[in-house]
PDB file of N, H, CA, C and O in Angstrom:
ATOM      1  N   UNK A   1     -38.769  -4.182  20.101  1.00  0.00           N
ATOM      2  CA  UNK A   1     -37.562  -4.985  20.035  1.00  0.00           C
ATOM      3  C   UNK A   1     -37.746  -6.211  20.933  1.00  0.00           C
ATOM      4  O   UNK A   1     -38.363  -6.035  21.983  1.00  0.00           O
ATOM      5  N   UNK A   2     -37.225  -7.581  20.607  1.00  0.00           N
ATOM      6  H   UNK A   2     -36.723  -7.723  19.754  1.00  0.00           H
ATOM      7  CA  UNK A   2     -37.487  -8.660  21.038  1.00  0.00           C
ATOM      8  C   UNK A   2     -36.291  -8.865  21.509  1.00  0.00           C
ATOM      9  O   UNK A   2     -35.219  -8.653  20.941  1.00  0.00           O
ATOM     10  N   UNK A   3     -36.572  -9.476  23.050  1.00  0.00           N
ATOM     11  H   UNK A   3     -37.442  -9.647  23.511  1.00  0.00           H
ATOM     12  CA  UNK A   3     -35.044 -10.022  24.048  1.00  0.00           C
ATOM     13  C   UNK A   3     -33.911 -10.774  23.129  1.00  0.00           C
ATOM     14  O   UNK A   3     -32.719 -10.603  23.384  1.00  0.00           O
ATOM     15  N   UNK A   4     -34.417 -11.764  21.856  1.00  0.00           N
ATOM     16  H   UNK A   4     -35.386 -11.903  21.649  1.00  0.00           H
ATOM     17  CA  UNK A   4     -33.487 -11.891  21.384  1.00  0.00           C
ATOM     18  C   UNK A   4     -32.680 -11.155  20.453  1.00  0.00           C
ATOM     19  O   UNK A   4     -31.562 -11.514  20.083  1.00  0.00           O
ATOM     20  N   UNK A   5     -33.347  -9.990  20.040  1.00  0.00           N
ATOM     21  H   UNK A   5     -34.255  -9.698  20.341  1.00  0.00           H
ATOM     22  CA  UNK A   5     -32.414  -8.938  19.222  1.00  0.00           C
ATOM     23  C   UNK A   5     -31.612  -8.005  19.927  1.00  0.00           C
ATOM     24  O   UNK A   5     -31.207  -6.990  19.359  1.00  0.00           O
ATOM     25  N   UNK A   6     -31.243  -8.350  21.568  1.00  0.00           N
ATOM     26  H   UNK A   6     -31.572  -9.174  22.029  1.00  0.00           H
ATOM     27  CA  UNK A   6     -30.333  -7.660  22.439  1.00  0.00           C
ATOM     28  C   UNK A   6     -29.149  -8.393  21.769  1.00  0.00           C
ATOM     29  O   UNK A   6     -29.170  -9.553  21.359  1.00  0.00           O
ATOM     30  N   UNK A   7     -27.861  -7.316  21.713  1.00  0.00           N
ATOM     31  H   UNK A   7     -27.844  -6.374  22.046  1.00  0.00           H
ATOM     32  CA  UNK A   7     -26.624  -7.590  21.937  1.00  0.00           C
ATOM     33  C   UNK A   7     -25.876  -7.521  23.558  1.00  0.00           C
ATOM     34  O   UNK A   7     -26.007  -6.626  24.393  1.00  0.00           O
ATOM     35  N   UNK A   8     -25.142  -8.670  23.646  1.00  0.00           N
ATOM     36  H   UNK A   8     -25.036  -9.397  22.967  1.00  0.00           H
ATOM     37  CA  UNK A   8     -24.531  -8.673  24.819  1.00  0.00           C
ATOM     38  C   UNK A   8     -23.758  -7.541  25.368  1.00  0.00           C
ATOM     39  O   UNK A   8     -22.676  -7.582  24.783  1.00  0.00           O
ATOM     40  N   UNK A   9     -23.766  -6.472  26.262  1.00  0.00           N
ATOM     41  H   UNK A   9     -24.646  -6.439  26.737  1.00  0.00           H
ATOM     42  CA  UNK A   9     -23.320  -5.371  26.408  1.00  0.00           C
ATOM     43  C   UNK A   9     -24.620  -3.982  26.838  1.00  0.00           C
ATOM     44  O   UNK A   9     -24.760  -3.054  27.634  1.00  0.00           O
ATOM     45  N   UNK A  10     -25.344  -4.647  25.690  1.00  0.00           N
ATOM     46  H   UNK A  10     -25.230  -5.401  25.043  1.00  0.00           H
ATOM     47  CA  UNK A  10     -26.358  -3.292  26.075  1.00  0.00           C
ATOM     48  C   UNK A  10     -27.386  -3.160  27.607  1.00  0.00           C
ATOM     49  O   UNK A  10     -28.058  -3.915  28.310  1.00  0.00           O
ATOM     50  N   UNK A  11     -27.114  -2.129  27.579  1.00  0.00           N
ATOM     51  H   UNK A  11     -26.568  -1.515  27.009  1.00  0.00           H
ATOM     52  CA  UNK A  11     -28.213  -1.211  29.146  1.00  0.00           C
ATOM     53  C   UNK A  11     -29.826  -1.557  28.902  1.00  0.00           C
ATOM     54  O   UNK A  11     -30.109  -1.796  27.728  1.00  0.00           O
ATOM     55  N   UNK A  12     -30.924  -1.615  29.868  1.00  0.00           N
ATOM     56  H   UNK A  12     -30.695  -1.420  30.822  1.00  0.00           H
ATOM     57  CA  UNK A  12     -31.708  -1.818  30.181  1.00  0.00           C
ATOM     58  C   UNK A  12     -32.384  -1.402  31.537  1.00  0.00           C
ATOM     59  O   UNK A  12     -31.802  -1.607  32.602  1.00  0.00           O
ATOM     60  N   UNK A  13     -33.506  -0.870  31.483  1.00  0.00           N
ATOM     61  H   UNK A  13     -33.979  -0.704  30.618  1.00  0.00           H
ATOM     62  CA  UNK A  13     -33.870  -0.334  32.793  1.00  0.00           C
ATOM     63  C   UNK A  13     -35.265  -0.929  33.222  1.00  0.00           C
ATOM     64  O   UNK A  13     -36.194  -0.539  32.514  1.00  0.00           O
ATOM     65  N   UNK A  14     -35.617  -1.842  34.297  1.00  0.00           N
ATOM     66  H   UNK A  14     -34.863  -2.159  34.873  1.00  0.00           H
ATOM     67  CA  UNK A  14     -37.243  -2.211  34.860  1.00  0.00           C
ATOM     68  C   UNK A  14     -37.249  -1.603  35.991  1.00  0.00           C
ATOM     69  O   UNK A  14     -36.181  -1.465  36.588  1.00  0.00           O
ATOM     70  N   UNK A  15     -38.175  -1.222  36.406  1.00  0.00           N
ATOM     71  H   UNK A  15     -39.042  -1.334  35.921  1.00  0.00           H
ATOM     72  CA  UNK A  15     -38.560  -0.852  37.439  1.00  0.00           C
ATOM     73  C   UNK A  15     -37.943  -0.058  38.045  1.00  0.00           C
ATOM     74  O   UNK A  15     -38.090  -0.084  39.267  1.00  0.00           O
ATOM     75  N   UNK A  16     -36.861   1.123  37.358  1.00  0.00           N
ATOM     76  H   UNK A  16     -36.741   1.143  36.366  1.00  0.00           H
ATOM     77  CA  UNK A  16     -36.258   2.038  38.410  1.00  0.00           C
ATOM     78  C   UNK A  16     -34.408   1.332  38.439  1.00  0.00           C
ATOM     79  O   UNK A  16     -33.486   1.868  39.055  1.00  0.00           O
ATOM     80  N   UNK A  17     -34.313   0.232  37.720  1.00  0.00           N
ATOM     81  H   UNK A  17     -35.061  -0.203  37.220  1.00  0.00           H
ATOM     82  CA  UNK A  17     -32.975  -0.766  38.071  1.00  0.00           C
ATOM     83  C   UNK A  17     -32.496  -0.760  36.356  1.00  0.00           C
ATOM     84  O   UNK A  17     -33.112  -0.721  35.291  1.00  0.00           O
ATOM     85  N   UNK A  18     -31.069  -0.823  36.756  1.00  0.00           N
ATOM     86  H   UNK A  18     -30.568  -0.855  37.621  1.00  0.00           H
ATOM     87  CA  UNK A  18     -30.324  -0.988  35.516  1.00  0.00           C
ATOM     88  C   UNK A  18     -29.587  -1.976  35.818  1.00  0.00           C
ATOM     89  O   UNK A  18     -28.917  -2.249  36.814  1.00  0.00           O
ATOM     90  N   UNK A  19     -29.924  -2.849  34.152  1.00  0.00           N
ATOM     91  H   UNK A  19     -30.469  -2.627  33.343  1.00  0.00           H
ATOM     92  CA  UNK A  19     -29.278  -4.247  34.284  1.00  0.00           C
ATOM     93  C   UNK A  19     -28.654  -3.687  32.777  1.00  0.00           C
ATOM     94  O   UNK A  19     -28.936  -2.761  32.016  1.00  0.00           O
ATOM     95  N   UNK A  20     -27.677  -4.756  32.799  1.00  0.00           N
ATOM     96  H   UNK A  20     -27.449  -5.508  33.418  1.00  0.00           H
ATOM     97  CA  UNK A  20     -27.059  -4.615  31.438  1.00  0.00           C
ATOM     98  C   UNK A  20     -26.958  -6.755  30.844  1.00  0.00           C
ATOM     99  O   UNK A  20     -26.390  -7.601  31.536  1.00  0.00           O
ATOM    100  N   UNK A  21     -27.473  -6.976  29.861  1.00  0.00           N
ATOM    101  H   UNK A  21     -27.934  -6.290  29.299  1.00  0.00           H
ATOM    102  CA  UNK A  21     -27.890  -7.630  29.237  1.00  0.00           C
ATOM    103  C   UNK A  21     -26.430  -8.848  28.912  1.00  0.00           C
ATOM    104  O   UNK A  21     -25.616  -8.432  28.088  1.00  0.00           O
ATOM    105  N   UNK A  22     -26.161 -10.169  29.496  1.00  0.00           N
ATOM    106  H   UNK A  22     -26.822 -10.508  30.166  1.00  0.00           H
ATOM    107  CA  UNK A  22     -25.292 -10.861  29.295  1.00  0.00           C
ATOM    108  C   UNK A  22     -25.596 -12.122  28.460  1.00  0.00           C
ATOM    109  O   UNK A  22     -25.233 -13.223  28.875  1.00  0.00           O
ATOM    110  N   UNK A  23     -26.099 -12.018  27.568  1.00  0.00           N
ATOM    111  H   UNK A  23     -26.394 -11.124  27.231  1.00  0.00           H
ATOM    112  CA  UNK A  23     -26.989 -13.205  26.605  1.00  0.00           C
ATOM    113  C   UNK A  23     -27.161 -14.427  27.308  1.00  0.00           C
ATOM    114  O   UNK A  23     -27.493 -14.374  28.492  1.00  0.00           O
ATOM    115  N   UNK A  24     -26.974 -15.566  26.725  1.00  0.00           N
ATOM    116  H   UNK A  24     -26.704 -15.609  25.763  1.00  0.00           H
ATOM    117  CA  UNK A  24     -27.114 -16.973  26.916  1.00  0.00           C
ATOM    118  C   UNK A  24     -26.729 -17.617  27.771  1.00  0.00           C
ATOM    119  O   UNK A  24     -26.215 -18.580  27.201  1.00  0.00           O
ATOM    120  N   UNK A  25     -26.605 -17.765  28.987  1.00  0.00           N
ATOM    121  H   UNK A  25     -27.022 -16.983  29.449  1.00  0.00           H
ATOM    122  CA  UNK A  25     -26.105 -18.262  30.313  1.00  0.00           C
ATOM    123  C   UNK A  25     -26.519 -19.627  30.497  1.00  0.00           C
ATOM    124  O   UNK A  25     -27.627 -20.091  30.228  1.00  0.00           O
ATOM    125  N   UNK A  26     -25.144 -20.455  31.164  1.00  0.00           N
ATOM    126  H   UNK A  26     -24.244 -20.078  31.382  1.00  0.00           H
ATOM    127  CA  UNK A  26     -25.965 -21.478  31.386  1.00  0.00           C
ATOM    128  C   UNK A  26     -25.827 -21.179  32.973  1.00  0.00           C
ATOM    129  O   UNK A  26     -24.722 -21.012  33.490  1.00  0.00           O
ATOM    130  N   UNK A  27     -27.081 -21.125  33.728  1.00  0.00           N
ATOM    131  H   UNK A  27     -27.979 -21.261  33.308  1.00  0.00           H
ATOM    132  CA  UNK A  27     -27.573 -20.858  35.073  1.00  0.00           C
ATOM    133  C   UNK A  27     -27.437 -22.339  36.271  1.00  0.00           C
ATOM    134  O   UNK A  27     -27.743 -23.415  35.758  1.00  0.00           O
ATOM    135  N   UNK A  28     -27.199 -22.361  37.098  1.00  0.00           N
ATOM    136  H   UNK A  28     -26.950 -21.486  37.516  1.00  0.00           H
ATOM    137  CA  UNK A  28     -27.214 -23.559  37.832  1.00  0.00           C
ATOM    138  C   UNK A  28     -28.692 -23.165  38.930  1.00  0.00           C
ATOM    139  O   UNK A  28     -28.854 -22.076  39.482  1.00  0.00           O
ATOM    140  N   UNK A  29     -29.618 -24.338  39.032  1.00  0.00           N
ATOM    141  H   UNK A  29     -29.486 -25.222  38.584  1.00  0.00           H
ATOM    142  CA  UNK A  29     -30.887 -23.985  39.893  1.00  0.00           C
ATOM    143  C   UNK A  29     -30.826 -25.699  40.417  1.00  0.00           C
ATOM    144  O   UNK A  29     -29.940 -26.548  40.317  1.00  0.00           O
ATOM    145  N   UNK A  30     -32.298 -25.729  41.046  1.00  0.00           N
ATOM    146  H   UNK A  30     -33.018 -25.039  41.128  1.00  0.00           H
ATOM    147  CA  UNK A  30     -32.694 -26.551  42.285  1.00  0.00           C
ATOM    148  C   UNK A  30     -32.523 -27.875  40.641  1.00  0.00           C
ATOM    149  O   UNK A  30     -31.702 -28.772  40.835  1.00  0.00           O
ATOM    150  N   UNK A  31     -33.031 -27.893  39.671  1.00  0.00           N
ATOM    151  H   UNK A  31     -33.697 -27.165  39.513  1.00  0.00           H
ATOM    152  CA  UNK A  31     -32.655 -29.383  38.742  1.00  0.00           C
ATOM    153  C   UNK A  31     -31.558 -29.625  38.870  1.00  0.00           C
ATOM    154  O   UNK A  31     -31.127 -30.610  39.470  1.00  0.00           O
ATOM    155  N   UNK A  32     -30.817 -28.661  38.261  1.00  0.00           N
ATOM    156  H   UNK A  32     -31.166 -27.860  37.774  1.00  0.00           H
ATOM    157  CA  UNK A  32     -29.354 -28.535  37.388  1.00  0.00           C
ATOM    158  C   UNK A  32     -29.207 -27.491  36.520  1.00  0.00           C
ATOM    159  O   UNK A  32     -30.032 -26.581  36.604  1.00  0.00           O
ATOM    160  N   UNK A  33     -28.085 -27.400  35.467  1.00  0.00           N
ATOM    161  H   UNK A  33     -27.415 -28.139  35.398  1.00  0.00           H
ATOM    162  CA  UNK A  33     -27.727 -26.546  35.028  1.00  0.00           C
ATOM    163  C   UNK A  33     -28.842 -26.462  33.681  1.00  0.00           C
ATOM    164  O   UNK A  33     -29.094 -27.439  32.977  1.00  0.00           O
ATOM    165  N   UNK A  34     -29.373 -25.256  33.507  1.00  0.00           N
ATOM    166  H   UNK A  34     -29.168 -24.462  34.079  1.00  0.00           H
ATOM    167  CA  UNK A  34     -30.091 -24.919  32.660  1.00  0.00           C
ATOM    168  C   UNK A  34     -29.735 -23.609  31.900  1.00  0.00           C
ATOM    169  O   UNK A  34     -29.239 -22.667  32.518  1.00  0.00           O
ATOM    170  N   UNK A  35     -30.030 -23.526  30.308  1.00  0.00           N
ATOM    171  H   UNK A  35     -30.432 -24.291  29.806  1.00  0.00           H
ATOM    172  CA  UNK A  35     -29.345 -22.406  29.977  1.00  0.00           C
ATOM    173  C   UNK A  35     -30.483 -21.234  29.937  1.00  0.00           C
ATOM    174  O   UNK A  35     -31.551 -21.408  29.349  1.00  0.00           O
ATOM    175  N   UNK A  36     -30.176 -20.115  30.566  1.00  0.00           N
ATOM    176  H   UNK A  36     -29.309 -19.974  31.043  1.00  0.00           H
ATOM    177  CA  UNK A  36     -31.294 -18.810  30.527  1.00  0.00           C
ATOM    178  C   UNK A  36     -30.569 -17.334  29.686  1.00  0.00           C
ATOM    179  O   UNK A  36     -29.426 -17.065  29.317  1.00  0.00           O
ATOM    180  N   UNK A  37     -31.690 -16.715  29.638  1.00  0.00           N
ATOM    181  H   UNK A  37     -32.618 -16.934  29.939  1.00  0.00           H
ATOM    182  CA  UNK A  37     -31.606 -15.059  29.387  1.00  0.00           C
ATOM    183  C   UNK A  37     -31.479 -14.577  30.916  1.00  0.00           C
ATOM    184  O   UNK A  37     -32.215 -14.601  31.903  1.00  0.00           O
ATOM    185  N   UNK A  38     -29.781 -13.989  30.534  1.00  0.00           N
ATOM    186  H   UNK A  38     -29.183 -13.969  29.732  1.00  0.00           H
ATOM    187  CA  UNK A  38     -29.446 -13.609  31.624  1.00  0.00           C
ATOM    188  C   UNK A  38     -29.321 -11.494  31.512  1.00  0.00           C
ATOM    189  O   UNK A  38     -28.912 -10.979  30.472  1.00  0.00           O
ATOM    190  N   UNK A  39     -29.767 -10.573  32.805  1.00  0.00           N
ATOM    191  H   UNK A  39     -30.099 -10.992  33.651  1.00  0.00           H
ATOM    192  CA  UNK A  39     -29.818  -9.948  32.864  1.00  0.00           C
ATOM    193  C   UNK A  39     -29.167  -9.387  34.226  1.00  0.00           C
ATOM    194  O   UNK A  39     -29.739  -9.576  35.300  1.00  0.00           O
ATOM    195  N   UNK A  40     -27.683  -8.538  34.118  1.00  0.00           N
ATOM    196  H   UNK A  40     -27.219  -8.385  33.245  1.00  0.00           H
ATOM    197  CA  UNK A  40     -27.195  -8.374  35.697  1.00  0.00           C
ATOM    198  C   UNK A  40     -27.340  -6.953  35.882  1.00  0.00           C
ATOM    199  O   UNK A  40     -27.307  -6.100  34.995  1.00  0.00           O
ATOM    200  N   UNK A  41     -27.502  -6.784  37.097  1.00  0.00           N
ATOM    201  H   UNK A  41     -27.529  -7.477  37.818  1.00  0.00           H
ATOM    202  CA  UNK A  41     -27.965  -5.692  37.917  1.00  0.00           C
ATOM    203  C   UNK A  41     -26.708  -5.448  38.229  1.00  0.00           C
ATOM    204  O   UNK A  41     -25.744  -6.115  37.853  1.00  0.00           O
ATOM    205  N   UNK A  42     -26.674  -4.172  39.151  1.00  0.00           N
ATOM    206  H   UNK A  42     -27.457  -3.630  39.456  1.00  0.00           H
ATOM    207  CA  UNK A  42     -25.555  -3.762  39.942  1.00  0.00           C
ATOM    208  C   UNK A  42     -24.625  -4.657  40.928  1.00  0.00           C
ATOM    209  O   UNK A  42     -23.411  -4.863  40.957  1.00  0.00           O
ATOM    210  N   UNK A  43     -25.634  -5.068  41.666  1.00  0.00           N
ATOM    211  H   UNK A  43     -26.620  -4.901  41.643  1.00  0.00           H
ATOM    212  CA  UNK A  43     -25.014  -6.091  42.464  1.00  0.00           C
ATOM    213  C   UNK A  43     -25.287  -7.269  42.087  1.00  0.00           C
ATOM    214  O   UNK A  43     -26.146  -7.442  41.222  1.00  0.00           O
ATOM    215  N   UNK A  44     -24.545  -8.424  42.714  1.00  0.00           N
ATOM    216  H   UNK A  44     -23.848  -8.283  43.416  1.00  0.00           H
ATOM    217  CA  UNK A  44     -24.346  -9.828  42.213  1.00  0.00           C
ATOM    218  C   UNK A  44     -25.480 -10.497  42.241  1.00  0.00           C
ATOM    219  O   UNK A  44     -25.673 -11.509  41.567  1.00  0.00           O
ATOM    220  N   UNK A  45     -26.583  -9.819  43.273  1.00  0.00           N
ATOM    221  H   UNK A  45     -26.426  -8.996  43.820  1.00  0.00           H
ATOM    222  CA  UNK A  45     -27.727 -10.566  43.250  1.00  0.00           C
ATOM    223  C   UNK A  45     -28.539 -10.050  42.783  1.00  0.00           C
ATOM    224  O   UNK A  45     -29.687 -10.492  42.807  1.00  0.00           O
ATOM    225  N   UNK A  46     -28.244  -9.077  42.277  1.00  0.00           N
ATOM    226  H   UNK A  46     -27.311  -8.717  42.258  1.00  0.00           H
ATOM    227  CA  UNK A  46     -29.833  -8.527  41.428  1.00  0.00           C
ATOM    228  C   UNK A  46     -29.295  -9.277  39.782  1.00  0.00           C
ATOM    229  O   UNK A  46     -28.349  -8.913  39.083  1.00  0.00           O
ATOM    230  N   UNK A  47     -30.209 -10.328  39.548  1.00  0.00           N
ATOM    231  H   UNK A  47     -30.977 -10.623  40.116  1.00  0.00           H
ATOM    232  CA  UNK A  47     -30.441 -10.489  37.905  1.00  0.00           C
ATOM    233  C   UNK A  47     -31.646 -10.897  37.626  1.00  0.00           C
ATOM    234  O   UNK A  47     -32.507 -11.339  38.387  1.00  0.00           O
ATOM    235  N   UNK A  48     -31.665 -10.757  36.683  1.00  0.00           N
ATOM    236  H   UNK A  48     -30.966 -10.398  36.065  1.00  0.00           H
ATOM    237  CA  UNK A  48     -33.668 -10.973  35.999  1.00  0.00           C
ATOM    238  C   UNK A  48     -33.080 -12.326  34.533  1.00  0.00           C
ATOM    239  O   UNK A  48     -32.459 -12.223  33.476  1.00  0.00           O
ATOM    240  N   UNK A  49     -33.754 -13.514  35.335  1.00  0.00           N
ATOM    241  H   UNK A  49     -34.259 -13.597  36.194  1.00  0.00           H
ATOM    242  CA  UNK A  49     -33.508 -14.735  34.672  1.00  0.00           C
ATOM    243  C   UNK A  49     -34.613 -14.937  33.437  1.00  0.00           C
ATOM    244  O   UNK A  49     -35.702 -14.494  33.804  1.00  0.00           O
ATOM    245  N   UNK A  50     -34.653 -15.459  32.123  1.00  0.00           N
ATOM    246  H   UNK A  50     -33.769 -15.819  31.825  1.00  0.00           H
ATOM    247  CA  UNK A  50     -35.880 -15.715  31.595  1.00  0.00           C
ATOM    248  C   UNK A  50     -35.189 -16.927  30.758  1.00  0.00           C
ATOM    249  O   UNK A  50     -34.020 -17.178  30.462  1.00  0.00           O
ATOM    250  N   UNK A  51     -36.616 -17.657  30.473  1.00  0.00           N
ATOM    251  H   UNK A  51     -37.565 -17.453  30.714  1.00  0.00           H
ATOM    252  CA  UNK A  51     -36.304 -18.827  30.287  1.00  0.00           C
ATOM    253  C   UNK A  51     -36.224 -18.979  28.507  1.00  0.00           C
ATOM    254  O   UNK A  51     -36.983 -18.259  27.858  1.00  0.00           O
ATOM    255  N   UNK A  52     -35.472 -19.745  27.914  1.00  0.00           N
ATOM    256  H   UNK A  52     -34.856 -20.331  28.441  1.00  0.00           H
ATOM    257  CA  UNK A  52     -35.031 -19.273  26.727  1.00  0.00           C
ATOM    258  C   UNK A  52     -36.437 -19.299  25.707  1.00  0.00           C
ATOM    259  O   UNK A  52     -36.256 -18.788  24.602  1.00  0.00           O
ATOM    260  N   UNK A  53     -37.600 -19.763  25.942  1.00  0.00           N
ATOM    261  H   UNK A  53     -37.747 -20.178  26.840  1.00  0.00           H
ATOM    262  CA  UNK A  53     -38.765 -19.574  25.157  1.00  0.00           C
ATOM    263  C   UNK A  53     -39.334 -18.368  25.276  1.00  0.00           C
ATOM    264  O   UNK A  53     -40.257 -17.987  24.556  1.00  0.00           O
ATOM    265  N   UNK A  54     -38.646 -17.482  26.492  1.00  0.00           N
ATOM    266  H   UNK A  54     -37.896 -17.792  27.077  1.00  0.00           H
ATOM    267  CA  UNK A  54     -39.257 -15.941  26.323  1.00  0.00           C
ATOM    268  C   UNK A  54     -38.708 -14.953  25.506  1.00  0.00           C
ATOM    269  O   UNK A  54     -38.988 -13.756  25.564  1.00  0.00           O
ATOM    270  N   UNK A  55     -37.646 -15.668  24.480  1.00  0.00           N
ATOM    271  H   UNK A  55     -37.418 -16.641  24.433  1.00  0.00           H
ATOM    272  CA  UNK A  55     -36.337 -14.942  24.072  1.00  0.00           C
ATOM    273  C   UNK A  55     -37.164 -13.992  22.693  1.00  0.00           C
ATOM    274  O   UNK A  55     -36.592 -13.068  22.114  1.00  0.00           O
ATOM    275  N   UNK A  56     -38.832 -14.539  22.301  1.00  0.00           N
ATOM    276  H   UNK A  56     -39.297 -15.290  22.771  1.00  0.00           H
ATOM    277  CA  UNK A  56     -39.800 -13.650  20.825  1.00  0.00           C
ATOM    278  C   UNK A  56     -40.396 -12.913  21.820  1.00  0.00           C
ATOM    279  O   UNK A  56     -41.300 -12.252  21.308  1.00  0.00           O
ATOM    280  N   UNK A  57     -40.281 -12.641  23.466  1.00  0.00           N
ATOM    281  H   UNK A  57     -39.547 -13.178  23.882  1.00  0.00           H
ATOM    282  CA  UNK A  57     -41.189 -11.462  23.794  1.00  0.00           C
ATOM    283  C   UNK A  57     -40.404 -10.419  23.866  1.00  0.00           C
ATOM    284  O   UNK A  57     -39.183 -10.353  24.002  1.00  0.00           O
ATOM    285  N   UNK A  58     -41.388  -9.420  23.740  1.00  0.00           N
ATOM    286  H   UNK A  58     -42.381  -9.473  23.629  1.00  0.00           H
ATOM    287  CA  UNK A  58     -40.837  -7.997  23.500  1.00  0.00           C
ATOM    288  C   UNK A  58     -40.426  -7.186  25.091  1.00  0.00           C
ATOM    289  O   UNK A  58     -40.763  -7.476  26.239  1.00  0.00           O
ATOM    290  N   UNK A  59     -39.545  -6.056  24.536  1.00  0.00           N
ATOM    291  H   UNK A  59     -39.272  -5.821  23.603  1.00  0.00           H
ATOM    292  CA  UNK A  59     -38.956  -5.393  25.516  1.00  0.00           C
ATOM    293  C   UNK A  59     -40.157  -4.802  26.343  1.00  0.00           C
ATOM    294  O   UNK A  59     -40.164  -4.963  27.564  1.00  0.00           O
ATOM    295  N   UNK A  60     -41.083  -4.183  25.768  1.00  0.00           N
ATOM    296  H   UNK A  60     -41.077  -4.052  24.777  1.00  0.00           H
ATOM    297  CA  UNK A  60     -42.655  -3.573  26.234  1.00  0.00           C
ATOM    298  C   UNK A  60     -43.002  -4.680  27.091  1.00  0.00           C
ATOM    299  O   UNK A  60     -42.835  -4.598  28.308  1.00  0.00           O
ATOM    300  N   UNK A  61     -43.671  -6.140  26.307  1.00  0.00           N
ATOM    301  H   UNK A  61     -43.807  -6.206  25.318  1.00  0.00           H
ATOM    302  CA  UNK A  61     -43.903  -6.672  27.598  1.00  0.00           C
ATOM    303  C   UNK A  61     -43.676  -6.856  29.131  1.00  0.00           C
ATOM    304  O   UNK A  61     -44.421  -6.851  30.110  1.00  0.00           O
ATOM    305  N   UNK A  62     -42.323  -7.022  28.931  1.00  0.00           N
ATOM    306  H   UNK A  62     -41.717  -7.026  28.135  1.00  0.00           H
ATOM    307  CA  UNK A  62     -41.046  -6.611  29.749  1.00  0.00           C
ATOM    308  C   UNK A  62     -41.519  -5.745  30.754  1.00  0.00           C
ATOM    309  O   UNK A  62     -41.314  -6.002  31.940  1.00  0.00           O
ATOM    310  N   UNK A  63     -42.184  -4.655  30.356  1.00  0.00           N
ATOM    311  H   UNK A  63     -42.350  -4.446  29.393  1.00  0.00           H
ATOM    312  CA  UNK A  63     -41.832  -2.849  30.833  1.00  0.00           C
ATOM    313  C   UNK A  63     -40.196  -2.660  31.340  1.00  0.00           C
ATOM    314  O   UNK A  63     -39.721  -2.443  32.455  1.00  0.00           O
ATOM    315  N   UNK A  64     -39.601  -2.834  30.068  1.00  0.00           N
ATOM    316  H   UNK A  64     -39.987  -3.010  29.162  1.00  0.00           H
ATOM    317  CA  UNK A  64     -38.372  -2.157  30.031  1.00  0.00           C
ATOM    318  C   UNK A  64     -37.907  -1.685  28.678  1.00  0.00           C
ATOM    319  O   UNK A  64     -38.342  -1.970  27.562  1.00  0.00           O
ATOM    320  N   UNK A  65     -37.056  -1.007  28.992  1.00  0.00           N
ATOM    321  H   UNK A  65     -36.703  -0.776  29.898  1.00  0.00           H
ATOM    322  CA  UNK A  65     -36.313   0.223  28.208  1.00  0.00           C
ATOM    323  C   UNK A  65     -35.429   0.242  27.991  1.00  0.00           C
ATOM    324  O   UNK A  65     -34.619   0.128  28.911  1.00  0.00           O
ATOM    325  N   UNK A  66     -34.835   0.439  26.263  1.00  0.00           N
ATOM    326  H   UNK A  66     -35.493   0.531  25.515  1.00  0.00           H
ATOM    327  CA  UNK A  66     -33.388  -0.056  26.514  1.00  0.00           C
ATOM    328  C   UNK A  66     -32.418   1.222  26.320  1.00  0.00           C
ATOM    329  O   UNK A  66     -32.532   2.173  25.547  1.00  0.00           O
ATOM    330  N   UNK A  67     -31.714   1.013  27.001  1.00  0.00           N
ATOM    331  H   UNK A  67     -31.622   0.240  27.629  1.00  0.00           H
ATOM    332  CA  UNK A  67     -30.907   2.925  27.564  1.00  0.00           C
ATOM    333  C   UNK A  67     -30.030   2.339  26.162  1.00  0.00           C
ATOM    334  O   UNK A  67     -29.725   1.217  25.756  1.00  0.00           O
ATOM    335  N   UNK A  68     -29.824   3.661  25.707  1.00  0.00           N
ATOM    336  H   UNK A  68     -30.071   4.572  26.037  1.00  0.00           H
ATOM    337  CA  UNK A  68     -28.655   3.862  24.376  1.00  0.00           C
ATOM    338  C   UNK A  68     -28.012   4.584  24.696  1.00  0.00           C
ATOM    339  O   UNK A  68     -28.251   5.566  25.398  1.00  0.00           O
ATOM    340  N   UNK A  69     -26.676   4.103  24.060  1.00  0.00           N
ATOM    341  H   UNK A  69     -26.482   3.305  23.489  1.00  0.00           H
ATOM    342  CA  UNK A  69     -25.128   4.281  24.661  1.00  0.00           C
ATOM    343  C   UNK A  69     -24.377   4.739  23.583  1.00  0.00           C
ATOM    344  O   UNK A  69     -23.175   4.966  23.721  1.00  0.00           O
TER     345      UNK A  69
END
């Protein structure tokens, strides 16, 4: 399954951490506002950013797993 065939809502697990998957974000960084693949963790600072050309790699690449609900 490819990051872009996530629906907004669904669970995900890397490394021991569960993020749950918030699609298309537009992110603010050191340029400006840029839009990413956004992924939030438990707390406010855990998220796993990717940049929208990573949106055809796969969940495997990843090494993550997507928890079903």
């Amino acid at each position: 399954m490819k990051l872009s065939d996530l629906k907004p809502g669904q669970f995900v697990t890397q490394s021991g951490k569960k993020y749950q998957y918030k699609g298309v974000n537009k992110v603010r960084g050191v340029i400006g506002v840029t839009q990413k693949i956004v992924f939030q963790g438990d707390k406010p600072e855990d998220k796993l950013l990717y940049p929208l050309t990573d949106a055809t790699r796969t969940l495997q690449n990843e090494k993550m797993i997507l928890i079903q609900s």
